[in-house]
Residue, then its C-alpha position, 0 to 999 in steps of 0.5 A: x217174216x222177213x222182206x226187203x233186205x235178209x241176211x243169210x247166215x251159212x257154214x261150209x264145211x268138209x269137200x264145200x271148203x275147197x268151193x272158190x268164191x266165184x263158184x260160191x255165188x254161182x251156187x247160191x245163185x242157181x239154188x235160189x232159181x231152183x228153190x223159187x226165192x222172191x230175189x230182187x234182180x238188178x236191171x239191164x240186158x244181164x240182170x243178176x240177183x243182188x248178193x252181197x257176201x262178207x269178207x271170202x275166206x281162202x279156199x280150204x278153210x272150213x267156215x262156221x259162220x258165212x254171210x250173205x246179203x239178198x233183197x227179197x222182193x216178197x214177205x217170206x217165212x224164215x223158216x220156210x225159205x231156210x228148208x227150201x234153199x237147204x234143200x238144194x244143198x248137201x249137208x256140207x252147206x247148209x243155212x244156219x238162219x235167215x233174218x232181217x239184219x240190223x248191222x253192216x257186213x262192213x261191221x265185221x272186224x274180226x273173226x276168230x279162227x282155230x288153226x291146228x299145226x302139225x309139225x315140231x313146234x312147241x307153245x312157247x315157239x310159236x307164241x314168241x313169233x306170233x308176237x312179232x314182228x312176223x312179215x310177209x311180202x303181198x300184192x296190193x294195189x301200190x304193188x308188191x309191200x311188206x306187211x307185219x301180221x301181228x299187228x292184226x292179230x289178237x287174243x291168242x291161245x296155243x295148246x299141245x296136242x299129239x303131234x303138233x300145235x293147236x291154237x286160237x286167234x283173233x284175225x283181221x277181217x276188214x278190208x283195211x286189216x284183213x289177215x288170211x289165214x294161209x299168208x299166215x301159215x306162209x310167214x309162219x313157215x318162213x319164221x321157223x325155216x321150214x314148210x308147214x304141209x300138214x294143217x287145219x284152218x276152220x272160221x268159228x266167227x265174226x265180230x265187230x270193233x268193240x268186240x261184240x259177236x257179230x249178227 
């Protein structure tokens, strides 16, 4: 049984990746109303029920391992609650288990992504310029700034497949050293002089800074 703060753990995957951020919360948002799940509504003349997300990944990648933080106002059935906010769902999204968290969102360091590329690349070419340093011009609060994204990038693995490069990372994933996987692929094609069109990004999961699988 679970009250008070859950955790809910979710995957998105084929059409749903493309899904923004904001209208993943209105989803949510509308299958709990639908669904009839006891959520705790902020207060005032818009109340809203309480959600708190990890970190959004870009829109187009495919995610094993989303979270989101409600507060129940009432004991429920893990099980229960899990085939009723499925239900309100296609098999595109889909919870993958409800329970009561004993860690932060904020814990989540690192996730581990499989990035596939399609183009003339070689294993050794890209290993060379995974290692940096491998800059990209973005936004931040201070305005535009260089940042070097192999500095946030770990344990990778690179192999052939037909037509390209498949290969595992390790990517920032705080708020102080996240990596998008897109600006990724963005640097990646201003280090190789060319456009990189063809490619596929998924999530697998999350870890924490001593490198524990994240829950």
């Amino acid at each position: 049984m679970v009250s008070g703060k859950t955790r809910i753990k979710f995957y998105k995957k084929g059409k749903l990746k493309f899904i923004s951020h904001l209208d993943l919360i209105r989803t949510f948002r509308s299958a709990f109303a639908r669904a009839g799940v006891p959520i705790w509504y902020t207060e005032g003349f818009n109340p809203r029920p309480k959600m708190v997300f990890s970190l959004p990944i870009p829109v187009g990648v495919e995610s094993s391992c989303e979270y989101l933080d409600i507060r129940l106002t009432e004991e429920c059935d893990e099980e229960e609650l899990k085939l009723k906010i499925n239900s309100q769902f296609t098999h595109e999204m889909q919870v993958i288990k409800i329970y009561k968290p004993e860690s932060e969102l904020s814990d989540i360091v690192w996730s581990l992504y499989n990035i596939t590329i399609y183009a003339n690349i070689t294993p050794q070419s890209l290993s060379e310029i995974l290692k940096g340093p491998l800059l990209i011009t973005k936004k931040s609060k201070k305005g535009m700034i260089e940042v070097d994204l192999s500095r946030n990038i770990k344990n990778v693995n690179i192999e052939t497949i037909e037509n390209g490069v498949k290969f595992s990372a390790f990517l920032g994933s705080s708020s102080e050293n996240f990596v998008n996987p897109e600006h990724l692929i963005k640097a990646l094609c201003s280090a190789f002089g060319e456009e990189i069109d063809n490619y596929k990004i998924s999530h697998e999961a999350v870890y924490t800074s001593e490198g524990k699988l994240f829950e």
